[in-house]
C-alpha positions as CSV (number, residue, x, y, z in Angstrom):
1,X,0.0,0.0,0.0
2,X,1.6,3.1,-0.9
3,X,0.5,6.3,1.6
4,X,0.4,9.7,0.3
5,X,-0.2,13.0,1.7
6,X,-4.0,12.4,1.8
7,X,-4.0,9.1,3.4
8,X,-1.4,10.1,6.1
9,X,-4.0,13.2,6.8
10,X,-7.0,10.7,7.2
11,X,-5.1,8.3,9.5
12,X,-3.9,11.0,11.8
13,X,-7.5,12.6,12.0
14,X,-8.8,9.3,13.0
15,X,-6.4,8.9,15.8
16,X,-7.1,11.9,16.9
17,X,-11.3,11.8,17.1
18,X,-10.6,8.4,19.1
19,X,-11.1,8.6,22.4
20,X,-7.7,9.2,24.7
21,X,-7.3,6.2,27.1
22,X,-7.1,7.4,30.8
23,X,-3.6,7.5,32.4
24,X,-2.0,8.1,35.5
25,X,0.5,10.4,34.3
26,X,1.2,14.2,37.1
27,X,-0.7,12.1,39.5
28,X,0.8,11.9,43.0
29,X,0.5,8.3,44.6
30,X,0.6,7.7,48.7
31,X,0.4,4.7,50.6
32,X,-2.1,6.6,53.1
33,X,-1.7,10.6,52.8
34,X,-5.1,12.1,52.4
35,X,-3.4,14.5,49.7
36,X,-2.5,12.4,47.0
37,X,-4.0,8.8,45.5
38,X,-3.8,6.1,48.0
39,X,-2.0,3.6,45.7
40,X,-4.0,0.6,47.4
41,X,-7.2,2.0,46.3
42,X,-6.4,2.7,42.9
43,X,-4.8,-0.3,42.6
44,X,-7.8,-2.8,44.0
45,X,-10.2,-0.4,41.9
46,X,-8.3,-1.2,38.7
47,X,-8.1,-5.0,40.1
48,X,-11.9,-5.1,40.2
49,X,-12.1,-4.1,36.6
50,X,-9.6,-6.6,35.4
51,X,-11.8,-9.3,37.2
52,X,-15.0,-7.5,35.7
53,X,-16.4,-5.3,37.9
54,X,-17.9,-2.1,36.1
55,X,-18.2,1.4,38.1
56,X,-20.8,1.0,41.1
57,X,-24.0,3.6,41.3
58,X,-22.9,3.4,45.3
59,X,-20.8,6.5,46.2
60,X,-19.3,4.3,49.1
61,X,-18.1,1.4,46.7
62,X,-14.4,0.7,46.1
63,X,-15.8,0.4,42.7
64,X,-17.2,4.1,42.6
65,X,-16.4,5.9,39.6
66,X,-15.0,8.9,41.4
67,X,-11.5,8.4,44.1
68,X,-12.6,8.6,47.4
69,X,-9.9,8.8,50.0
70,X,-10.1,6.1,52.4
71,X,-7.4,4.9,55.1
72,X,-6.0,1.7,54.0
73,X,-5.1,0.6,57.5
74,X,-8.8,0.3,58.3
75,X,-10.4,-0.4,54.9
76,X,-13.3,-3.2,54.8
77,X,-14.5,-4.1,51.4
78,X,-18.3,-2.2,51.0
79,X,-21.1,-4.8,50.8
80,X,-21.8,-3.6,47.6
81,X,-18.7,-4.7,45.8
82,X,-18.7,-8.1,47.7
83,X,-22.1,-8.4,46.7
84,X,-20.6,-7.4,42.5
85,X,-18.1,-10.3,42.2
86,X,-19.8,-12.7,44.2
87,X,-22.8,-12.1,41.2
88,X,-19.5,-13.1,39.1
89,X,-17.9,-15.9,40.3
90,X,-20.2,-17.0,43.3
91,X,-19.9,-16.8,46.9
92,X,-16.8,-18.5,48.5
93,X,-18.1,-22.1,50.0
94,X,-14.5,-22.7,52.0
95,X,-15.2,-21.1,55.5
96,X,-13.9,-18.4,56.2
97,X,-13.1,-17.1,59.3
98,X,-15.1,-14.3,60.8
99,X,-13.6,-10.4,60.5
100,X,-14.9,-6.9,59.8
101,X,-17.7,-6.3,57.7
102,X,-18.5,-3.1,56.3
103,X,-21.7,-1.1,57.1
104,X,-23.8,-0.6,53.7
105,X,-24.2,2.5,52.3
106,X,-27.0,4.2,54.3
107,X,-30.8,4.3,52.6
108,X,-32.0,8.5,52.9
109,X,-35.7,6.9,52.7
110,X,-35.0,4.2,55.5
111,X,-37.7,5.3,58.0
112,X,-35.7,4.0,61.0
113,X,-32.8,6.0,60.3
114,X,-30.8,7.9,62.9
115,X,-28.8,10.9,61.3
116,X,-26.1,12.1,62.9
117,X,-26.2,15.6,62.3
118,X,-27.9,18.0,59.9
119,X,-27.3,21.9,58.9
120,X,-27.8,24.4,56.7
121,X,-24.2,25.3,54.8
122,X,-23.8,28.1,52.3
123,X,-28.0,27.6,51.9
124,X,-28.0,24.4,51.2
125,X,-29.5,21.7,53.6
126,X,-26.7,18.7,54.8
127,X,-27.9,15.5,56.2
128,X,-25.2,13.2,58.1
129,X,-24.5,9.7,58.2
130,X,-21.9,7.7,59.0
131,X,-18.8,8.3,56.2
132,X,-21.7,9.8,53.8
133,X,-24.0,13.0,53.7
134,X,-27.1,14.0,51.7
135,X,-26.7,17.4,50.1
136,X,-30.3,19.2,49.7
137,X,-30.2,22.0,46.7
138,X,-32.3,25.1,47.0
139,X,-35.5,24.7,44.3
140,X,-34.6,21.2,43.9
141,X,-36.2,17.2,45.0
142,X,-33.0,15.8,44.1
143,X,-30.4,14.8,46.6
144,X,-26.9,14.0,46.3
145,X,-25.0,11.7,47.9
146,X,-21.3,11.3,48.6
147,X,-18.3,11.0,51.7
148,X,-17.6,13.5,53.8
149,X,-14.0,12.8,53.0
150,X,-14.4,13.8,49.3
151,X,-15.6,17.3,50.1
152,X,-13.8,17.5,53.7
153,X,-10.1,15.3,53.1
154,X,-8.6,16.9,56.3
155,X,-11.8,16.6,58.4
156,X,-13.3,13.8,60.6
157,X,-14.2,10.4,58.3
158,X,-18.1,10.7,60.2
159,X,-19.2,13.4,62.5
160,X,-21.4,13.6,65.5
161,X,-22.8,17.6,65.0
162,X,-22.4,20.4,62.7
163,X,-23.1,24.0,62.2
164,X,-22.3,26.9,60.3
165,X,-21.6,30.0,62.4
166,X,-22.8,33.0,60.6
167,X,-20.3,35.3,62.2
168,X,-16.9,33.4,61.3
169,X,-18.2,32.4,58.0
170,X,-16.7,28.9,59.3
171,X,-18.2,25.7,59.3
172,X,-17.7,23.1,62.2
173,X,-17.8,19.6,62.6
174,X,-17.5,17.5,66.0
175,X,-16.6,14.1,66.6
176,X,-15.4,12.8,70.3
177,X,-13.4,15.3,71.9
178,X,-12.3,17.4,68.9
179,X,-13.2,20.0,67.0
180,X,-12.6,21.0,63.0
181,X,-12.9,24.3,61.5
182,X,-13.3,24.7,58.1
183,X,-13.2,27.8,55.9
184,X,-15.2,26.9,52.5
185,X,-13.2,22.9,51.9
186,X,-10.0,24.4,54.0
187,X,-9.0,23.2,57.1
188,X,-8.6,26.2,59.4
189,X,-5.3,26.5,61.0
190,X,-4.4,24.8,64.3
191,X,-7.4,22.5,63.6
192,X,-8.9,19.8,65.0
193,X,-9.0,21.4,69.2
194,X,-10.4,20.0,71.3
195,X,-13.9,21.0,71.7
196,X,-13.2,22.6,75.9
197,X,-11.8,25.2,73.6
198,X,-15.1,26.3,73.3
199,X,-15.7,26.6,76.9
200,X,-17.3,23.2,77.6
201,X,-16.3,21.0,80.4
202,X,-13.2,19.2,80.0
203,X,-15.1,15.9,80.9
204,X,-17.7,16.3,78.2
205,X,-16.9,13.3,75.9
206,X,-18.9,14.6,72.5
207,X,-21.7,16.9,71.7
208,X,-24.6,15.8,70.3
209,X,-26.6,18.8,68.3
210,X,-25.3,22.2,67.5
211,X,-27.6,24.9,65.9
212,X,-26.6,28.8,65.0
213,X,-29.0,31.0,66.0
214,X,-28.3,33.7,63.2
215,X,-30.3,36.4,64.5
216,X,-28.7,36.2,68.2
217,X,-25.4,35.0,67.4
218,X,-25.7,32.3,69.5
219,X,-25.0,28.3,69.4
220,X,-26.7,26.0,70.9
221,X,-24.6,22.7,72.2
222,X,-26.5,20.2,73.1
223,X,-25.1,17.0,75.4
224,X,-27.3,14.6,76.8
225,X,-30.1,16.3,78.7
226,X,-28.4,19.7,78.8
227,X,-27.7,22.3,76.4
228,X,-25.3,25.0,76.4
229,X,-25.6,28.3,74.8
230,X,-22.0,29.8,72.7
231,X,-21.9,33.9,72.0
232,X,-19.8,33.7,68.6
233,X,-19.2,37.5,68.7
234,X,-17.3,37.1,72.1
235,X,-16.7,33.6,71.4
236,X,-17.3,32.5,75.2
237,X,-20.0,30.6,77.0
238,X,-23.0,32.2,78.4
239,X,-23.4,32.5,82.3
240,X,-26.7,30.5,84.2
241,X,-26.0,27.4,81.6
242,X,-26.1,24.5,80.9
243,X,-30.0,24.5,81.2
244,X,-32.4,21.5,81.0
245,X,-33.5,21.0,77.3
246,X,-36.7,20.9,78.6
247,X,-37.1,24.4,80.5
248,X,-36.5,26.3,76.9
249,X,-37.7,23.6,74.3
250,X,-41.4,22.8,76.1
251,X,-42.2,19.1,75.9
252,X,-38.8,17.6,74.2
253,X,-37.5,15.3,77.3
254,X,-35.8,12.9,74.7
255,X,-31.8,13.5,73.8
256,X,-31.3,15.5,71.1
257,X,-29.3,13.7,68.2
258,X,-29.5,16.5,65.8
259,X,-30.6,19.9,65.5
260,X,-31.6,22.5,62.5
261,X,-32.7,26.1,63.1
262,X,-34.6,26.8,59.4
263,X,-37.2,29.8,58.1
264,X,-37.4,31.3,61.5
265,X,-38.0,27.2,63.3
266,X,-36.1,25.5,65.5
267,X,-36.2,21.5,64.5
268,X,-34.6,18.9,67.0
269,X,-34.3,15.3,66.4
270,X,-34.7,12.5,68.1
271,X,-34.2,8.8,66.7
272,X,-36.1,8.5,63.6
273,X,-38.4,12.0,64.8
274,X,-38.1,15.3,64.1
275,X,-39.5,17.8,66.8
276,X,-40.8,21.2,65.3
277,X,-40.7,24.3,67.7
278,X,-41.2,28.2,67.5
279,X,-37.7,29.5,67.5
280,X,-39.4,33.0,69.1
281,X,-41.6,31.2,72.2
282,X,-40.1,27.8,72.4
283,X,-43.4,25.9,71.7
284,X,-43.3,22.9,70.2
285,X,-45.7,22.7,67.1
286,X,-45.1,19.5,65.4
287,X,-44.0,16.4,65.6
288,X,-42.3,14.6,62.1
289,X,-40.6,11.8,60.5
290,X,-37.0,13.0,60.5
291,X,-36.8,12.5,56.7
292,X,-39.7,15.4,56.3
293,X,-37.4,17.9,54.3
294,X,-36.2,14.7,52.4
295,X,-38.0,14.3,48.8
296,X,-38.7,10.7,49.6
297,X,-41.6,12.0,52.0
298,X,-45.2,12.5,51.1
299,X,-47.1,15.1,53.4
């Protein structure tokens, strides 16, 4: 076959309309930094494809489409990707000796489900659970799922309460004894504290529930029974507290696990309820499912 000119062009505009095969070329592999690939991951992601997996719907599958950083040292193959090659090749009939399993990516709809926390962040709603939160859009029924590590890298892998304080422009997250501040995805300097910096008791072992109040200023801590109230413009803790739950929220005797302040109401939940109250008297109003700002509800 002799090639001229025009024949060259053609086979050099066909290479170029096909499609460029993905490579790892300027990317920066760890074996378990947060700030580069985790080498095991990508390595047992591409291992799943070579044994047939295809990219997972579930944002908490190895097999995901998009890296999520997770730390090897503690990695437990998700359910769902157990549940993918097992579809392939059948479960494994030797026994096999019992060790970790890893909790299934969390159903939004479930109605016995617990969140963790909830807030309101940059006007959009956040729903907590375990390694994962919901993200609620303004003018929108659709909800999007993914790990807290994927927007947050240098914050807690799950967290126990969240808030955004109005007056820092910072967002928080608490888990145990520490605290993380976050401006926009950026770790704050000398983040994670320990959350006594705030002015709670040194032998408090977590909070429960924060809420911003952003008419007042105030935050609202909320640990076991009690509740403690945070001035963000003095950043110290308000004298006469902690108070019962009770004596300001009328009627709510069970422990707060979350807690929202939305349109002018105050929302706290407990288990798989959501308790509505006047943000102005304290009255409770209504009680909900705790998925009732969750398009899966029907009211």
């Amino acid at each position: 076959m002799i090639i001229n000119q025009i024949t060259l062009t053609k086979i050099i505009d066909n290479r170029k309309k096909k499609k460029k095969k993905k490579t790892f070329r300027n990317v920066t592999f760890t074996f378990r930094s947060n700030t580069g690939y985790v080498l095991f991951l990508v390595a047992a992601h591409e291992f799943g494809h070579s044994l047939g997996l295809s990219h997972s719907n579930d944002p908490g599958a190895l097999m995901a489409p998009v890296y999520s950083y997770q730390d090897p040292d503690t990695f437990v193959l998700p359910q769902d990707d157990v549940r993918g090659i097992q579809s392939l090749y059948g479960k494994n009939e030797d026994p096999v000796p019992p060790g970790p399993t890893a909790p299934p990516t969390p159903d939004v709809c479930d109605s016995s489900l617990v969140l963790d926390a909830v807030a309101t962040l940059r006007g959009e709603m956040f729903f907590f659970k375990n390694r994962f939160f919901w993200r609620s859009y303004p003018q929108s029924y659709t909800l999007q799922q993914t790990l807290i590590t994927n927007f947050w890298p240098d914050g807690p892998d799950s967290v126990d309460a969240a808030y955004e304080s109005y007056q820092s422009d910072r967002v928080f997250y608490f888990k145990g004894r520490q605290v993380w501040a976050f401006s926009g995805y950026d770790l704050v300097r000398d983040y994670p504290k320990s959350i006594s910096s705030f002015g709670l008791p040194k032998n408090i072992k977590k909070v429960d529930a924060a809420l911003n109040d952003p008419e007042t200023g105030k935050t609202l801590f909320f640990v076991g029974s009690n509740y403690y109230s945070y001035d963000e413009t003095t950043k110290t803790m308000d004298s006469g507290f902690p108070k019962r739950v009770d004596e300001t929220f009328s009627g709510m005797t069970r422990k707060v696990t979350a807690a929202l302040q939305y349109r002018g109401f105050t929302y706290l939940y407990s288990g798989p309820y959501m308790y509505e109250f006047s943000s102005s008297t304290g009255r409770m109003l209504r009680l909900l499912r705790n998925n009732y700002f969750l398009p899966c509800t029907n009211y």
